[in-house]
N, CA, C and O atoms as CSV, one atom per row, in Angstrom:
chain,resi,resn,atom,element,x,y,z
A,1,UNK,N,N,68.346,-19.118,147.114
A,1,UNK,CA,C,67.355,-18.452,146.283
A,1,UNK,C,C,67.247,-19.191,144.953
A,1,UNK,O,O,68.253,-19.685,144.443
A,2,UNK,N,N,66.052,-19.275,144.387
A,2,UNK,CA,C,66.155,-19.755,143.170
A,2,UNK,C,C,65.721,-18.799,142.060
A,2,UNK,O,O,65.065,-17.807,142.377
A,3,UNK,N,N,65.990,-18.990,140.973
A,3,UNK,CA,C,65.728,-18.732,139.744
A,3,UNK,C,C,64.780,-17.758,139.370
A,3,UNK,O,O,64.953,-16.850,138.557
A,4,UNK,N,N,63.651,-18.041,140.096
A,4,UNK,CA,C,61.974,-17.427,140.443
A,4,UNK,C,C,62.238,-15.916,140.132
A,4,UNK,O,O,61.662,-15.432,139.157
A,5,UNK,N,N,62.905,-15.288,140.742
A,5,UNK,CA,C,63.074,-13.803,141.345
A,5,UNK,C,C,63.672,-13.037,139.933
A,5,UNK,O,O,63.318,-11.997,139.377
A,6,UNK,N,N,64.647,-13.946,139.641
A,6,UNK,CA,C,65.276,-12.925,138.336
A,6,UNK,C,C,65.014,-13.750,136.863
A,6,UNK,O,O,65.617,-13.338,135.872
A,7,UNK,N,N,64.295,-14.673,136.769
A,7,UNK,CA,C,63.645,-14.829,135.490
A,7,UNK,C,C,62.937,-13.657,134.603
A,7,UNK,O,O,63.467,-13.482,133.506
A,8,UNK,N,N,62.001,-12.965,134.862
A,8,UNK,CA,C,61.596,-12.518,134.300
A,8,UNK,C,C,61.977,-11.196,133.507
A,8,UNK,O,O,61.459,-10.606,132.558
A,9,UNK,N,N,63.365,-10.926,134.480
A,9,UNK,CA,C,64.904,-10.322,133.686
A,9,UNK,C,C,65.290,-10.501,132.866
A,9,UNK,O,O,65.324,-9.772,131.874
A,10,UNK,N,N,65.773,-11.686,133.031
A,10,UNK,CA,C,66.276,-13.002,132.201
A,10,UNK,C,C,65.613,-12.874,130.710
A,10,UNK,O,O,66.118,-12.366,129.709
A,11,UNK,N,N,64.285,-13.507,130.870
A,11,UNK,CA,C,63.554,-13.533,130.067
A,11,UNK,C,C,63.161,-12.626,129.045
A,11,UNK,O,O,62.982,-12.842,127.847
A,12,UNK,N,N,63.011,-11.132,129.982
A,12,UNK,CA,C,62.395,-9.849,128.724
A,12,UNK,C,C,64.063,-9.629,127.799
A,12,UNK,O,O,64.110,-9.584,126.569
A,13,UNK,N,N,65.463,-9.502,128.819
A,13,UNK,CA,C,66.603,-9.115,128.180
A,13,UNK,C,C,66.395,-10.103,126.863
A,13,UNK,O,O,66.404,-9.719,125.693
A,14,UNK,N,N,66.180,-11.644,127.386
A,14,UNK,CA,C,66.384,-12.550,125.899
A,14,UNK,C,C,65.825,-12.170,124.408
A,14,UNK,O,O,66.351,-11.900,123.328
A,15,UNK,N,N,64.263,-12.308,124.987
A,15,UNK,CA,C,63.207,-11.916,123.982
A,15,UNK,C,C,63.680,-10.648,123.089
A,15,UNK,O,O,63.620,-10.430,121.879
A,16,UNK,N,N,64.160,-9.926,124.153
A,16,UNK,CA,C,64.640,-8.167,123.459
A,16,UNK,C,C,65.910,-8.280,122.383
A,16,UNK,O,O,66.141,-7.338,121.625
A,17,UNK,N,N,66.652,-9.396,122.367
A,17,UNK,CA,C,67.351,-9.550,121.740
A,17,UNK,C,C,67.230,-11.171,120.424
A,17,UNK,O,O,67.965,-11.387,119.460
A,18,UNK,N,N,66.276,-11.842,120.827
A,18,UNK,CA,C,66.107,-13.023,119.919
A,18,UNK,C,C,66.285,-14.376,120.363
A,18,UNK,O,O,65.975,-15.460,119.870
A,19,UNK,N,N,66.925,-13.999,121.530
A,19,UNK,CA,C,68.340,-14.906,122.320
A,19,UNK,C,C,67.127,-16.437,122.797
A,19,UNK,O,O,65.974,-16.042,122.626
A,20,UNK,N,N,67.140,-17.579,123.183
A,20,UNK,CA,C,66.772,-18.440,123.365
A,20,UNK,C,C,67.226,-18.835,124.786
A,20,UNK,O,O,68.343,-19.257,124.487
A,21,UNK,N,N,67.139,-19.000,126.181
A,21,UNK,CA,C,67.592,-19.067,127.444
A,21,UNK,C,C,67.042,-20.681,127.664
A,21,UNK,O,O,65.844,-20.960,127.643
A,22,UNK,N,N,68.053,-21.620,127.864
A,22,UNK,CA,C,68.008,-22.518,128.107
A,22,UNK,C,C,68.054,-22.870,129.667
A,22,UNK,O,O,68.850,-22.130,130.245
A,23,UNK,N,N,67.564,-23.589,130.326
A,23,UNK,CA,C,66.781,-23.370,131.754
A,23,UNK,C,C,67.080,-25.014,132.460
A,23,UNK,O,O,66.916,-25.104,133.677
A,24,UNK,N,N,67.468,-26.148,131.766
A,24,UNK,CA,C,67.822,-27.287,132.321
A,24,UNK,C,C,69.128,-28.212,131.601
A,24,UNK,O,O,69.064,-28.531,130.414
A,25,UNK,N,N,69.930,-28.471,132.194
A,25,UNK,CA,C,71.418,-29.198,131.907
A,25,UNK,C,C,71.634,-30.262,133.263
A,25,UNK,O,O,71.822,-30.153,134.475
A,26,UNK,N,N,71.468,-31.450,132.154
A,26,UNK,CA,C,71.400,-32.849,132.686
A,26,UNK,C,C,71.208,-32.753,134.351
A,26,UNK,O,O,71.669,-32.987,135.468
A,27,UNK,N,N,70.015,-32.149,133.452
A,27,UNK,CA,C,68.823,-32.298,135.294
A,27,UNK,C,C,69.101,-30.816,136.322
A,27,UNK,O,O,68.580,-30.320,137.320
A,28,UNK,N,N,70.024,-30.559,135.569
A,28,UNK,CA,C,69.942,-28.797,137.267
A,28,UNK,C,C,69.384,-28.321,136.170
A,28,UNK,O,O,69.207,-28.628,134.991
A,29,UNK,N,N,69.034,-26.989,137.353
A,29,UNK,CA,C,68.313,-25.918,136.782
A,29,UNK,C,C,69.191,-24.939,136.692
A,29,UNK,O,O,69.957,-24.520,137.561
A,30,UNK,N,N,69.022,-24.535,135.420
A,30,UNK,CA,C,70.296,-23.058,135.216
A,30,UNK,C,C,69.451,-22.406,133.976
A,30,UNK,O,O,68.569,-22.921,133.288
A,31,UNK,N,N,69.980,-21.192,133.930
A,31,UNK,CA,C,70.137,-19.981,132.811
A,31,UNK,C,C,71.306,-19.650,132.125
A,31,UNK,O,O,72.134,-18.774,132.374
A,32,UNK,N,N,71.247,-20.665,131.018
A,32,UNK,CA,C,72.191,-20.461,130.057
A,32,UNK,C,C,71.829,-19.773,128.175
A,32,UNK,O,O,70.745,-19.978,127.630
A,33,UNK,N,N,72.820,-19.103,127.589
A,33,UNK,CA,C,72.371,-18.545,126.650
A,33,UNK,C,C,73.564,-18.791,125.392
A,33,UNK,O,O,74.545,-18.050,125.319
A,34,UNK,N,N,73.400,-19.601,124.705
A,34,UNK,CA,C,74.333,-19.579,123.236
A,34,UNK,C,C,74.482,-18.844,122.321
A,34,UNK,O,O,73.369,-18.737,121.808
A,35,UNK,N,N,75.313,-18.148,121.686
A,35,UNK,CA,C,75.068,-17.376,120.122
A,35,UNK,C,C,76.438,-18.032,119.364
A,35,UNK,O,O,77.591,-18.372,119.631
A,36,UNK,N,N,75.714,-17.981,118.496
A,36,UNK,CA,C,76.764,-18.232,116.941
A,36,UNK,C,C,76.825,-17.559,116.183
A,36,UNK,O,O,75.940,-17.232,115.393
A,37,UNK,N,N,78.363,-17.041,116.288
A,37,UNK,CA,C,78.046,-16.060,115.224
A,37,UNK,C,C,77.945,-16.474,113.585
A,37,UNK,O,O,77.781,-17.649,113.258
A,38,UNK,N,N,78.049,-15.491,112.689
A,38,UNK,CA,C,78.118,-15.816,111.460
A,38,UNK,C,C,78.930,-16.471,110.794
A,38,UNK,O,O,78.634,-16.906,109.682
A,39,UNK,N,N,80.199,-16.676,111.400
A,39,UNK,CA,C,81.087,-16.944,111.456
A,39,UNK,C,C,81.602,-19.049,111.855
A,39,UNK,O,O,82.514,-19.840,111.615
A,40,UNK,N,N,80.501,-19.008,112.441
A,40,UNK,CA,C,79.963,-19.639,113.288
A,40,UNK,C,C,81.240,-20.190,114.638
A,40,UNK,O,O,81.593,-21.304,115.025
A,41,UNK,N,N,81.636,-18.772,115.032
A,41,UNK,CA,C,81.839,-18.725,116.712
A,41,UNK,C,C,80.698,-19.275,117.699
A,41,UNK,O,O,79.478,-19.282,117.534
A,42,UNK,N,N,81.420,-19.704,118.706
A,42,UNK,CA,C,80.530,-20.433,119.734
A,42,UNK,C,C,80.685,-18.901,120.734
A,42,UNK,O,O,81.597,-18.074,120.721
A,43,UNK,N,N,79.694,-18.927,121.378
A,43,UNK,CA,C,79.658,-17.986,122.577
A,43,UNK,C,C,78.342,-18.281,123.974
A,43,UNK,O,O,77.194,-18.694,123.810
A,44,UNK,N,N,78.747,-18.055,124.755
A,44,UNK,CA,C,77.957,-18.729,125.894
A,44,UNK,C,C,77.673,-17.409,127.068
A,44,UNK,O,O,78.617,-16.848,127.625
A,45,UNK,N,N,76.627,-17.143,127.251
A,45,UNK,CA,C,76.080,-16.030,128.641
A,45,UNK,C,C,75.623,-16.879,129.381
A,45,UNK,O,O,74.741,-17.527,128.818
A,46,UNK,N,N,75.943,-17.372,131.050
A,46,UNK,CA,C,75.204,-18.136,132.038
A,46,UNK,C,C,75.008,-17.198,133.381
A,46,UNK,O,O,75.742,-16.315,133.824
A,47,UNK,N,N,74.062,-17.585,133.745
A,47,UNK,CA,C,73.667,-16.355,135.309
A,47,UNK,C,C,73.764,-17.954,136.223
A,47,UNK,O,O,73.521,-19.089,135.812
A,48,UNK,N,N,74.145,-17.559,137.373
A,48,UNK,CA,C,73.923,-18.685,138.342
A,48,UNK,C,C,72.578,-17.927,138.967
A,48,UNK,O,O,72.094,-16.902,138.486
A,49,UNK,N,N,72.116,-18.571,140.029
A,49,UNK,CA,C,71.202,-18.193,140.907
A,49,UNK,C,C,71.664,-17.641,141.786
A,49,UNK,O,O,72.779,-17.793,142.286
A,50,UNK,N,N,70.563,-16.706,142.151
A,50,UNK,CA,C,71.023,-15.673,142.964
A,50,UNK,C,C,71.244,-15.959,144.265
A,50,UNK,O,O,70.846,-17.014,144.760
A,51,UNK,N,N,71.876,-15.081,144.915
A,51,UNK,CA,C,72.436,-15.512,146.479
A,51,UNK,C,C,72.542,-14.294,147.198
A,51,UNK,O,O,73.305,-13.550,146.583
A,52,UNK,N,N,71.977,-13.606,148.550
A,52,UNK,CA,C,71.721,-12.341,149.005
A,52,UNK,C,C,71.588,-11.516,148.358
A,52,UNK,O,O,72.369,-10.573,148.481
A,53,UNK,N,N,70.383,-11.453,147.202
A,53,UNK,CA,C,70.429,-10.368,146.780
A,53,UNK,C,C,71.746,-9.959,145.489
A,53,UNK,O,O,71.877,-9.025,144.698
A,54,UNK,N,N,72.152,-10.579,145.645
A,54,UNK,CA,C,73.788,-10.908,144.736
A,54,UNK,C,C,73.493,-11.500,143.185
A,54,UNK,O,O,72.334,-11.912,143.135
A,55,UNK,N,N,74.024,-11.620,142.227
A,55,UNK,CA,C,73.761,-12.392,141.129
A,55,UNK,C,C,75.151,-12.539,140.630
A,55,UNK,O,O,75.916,-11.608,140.878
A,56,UNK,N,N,75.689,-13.766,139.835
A,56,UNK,CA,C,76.569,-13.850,138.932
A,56,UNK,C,C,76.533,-13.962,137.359
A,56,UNK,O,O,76.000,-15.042,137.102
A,57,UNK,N,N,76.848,-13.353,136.290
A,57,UNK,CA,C,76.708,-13.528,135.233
A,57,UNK,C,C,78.061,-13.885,134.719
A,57,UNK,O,O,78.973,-13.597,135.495
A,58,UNK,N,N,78.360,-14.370,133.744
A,58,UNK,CA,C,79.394,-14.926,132.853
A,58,UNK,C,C,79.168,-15.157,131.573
A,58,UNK,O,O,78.251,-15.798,131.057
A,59,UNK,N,N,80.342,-14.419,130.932
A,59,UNK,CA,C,80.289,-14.853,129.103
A,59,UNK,C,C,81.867,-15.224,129.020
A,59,UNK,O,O,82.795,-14.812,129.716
A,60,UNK,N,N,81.860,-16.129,127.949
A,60,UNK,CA,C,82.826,-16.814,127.417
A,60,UNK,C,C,82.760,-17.023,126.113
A,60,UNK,O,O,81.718,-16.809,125.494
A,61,UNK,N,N,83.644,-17.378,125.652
A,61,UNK,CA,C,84.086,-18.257,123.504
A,61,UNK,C,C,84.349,-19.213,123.705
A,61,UNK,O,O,85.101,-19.646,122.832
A,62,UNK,N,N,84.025,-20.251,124.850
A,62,UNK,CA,C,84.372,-21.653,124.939
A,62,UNK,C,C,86.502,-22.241,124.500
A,62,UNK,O,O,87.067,-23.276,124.146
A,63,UNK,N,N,86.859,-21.006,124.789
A,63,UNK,CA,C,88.089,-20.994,124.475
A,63,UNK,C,C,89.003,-19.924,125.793
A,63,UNK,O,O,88.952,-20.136,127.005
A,64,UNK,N,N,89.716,-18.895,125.168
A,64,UNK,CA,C,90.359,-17.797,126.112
A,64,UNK,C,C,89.624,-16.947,126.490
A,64,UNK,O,O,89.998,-16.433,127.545
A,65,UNK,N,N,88.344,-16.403,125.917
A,65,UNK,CA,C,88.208,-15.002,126.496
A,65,UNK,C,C,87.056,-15.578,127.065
A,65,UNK,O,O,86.295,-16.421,126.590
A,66,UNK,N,N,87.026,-14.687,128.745
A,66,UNK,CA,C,85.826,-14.848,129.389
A,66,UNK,C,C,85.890,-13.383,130.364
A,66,UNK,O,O,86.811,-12.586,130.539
A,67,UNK,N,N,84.366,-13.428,130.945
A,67,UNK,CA,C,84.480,-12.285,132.120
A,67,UNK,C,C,83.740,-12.784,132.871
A,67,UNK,O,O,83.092,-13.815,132.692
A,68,UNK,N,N,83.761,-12.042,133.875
A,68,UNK,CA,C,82.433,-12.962,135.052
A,68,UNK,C,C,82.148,-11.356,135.814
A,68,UNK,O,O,83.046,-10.596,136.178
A,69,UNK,N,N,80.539,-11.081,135.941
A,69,UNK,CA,C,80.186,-9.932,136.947
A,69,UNK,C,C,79.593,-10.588,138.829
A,69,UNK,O,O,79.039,-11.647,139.125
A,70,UNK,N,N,79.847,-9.897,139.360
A,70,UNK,CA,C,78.759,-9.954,140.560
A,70,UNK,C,C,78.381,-8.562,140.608
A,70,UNK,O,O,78.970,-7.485,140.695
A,71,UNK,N,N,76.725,-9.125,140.486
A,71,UNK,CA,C,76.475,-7.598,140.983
A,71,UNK,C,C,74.838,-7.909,141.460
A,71,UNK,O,O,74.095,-8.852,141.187
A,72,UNK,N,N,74.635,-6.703,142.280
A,72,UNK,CA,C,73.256,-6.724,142.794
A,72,UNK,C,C,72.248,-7.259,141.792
A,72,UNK,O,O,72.677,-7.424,140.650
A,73,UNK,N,N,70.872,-7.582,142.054
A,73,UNK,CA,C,70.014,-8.189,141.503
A,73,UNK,C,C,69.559,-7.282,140.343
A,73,UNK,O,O,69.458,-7.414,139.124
A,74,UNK,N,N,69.283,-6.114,141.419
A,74,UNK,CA,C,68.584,-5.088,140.576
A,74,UNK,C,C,69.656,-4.217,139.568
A,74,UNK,O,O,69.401,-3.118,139.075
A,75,UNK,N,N,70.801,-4.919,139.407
A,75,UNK,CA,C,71.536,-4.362,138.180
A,75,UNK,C,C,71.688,-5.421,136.918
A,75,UNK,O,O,72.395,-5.288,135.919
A,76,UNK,N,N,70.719,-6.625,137.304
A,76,UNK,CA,C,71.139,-7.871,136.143
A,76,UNK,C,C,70.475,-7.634,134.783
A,76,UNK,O,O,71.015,-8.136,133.797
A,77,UNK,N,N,69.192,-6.814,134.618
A,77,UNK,CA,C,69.507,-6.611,132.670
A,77,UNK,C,C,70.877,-5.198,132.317
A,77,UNK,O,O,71.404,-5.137,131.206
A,78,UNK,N,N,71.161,-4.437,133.187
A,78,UNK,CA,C,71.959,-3.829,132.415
A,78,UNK,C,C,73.527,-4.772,132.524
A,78,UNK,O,O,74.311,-4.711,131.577
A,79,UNK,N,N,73.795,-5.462,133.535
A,79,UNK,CA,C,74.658,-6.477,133.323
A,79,UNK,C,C,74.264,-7.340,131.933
A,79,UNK,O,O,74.837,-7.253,130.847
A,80,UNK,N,N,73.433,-7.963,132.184
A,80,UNK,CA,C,73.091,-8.760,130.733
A,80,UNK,C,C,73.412,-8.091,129.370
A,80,UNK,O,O,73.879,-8.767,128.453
A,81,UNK,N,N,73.188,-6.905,129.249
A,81,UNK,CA,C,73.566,-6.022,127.931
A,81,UNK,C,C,74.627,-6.084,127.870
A,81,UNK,O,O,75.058,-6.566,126.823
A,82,UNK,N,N,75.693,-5.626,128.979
A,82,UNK,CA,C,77.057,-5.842,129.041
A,82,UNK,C,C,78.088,-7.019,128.651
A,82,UNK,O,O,79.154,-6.998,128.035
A,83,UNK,N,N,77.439,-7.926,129.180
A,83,UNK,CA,C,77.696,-9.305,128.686
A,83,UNK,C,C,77.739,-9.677,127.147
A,83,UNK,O,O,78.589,-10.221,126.442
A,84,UNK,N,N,76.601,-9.214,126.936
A,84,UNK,CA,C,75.994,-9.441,125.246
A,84,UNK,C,C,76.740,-8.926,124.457
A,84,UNK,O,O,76.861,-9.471,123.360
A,85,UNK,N,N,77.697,-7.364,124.830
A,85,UNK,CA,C,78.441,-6.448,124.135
A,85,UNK,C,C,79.436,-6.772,123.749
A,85,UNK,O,O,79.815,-6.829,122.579
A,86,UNK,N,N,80.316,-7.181,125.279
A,86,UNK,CA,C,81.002,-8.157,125.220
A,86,UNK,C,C,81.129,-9.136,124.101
A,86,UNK,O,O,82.051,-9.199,123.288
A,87,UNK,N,N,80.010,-9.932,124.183
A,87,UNK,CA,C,80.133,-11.405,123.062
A,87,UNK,C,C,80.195,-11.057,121.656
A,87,UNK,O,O,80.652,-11.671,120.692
A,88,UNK,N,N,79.387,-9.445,121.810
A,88,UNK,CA,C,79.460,-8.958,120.163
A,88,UNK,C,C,81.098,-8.419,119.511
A,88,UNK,O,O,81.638,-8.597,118.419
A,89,UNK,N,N,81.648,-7.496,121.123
A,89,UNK,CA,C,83.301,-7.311,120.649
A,89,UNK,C,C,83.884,-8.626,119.946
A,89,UNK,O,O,84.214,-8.648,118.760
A,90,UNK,N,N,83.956,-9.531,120.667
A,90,UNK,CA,C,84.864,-10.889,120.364
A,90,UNK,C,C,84.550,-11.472,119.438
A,90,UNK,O,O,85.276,-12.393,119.063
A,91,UNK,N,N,83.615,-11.224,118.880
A,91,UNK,CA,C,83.047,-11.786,117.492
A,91,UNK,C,C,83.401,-11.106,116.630
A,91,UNK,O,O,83.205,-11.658,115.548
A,92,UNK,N,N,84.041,-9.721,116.507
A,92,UNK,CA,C,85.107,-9.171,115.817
A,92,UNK,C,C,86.363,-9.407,115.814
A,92,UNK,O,O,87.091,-8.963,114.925
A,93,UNK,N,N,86.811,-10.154,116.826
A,93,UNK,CA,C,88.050,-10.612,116.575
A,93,UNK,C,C,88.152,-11.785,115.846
A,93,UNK,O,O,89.260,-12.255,115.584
């Protein structure tokens, strides 16, 4: 499956938040998302492409803390919020 199906997920969650979704890395196609905090922490949200109906999301600090979801398609913006919450906890630490 490609990309096609849950972009426009992708896309409204970003916009709804400011977020910028980067869509190509040295030539593949992916959905990746950076924030910095004020601080200027690195933080990273990536979705792979979907697979039966399935999706993977992942956030990380380019360091120790990470999580990774699978979950159905039709649960990927409230996953995405989750993710985001996530990146906002750790940016308190």
């Amino acid at each position: 499956m490609s990309y096609k199906l849950v972009d426009p997920i992708i896309f409204n969650w970003a916009n709804k938040h400011s977020l910028h979704v980067f869509t190509s890395y040295k030539d593949e196609d992916v959905r990746s998302i950076d924030i910095v905090s004020k601080k200027g922490q690195r933080f990273q949200i990536w979705i792979d492409q979907p697979f039966d109906h399935n999706i993977n999301v992942h956030a990380w600090n380019y360091k120790n803390l990470k999580k990774e979801w699978n979950v159905e398609i039709n649960n990927l913006n409230s996953t995405l919020e989750e993710a985001f919450e996530s990146v906002i906890d750790w940016m308190k630490i």
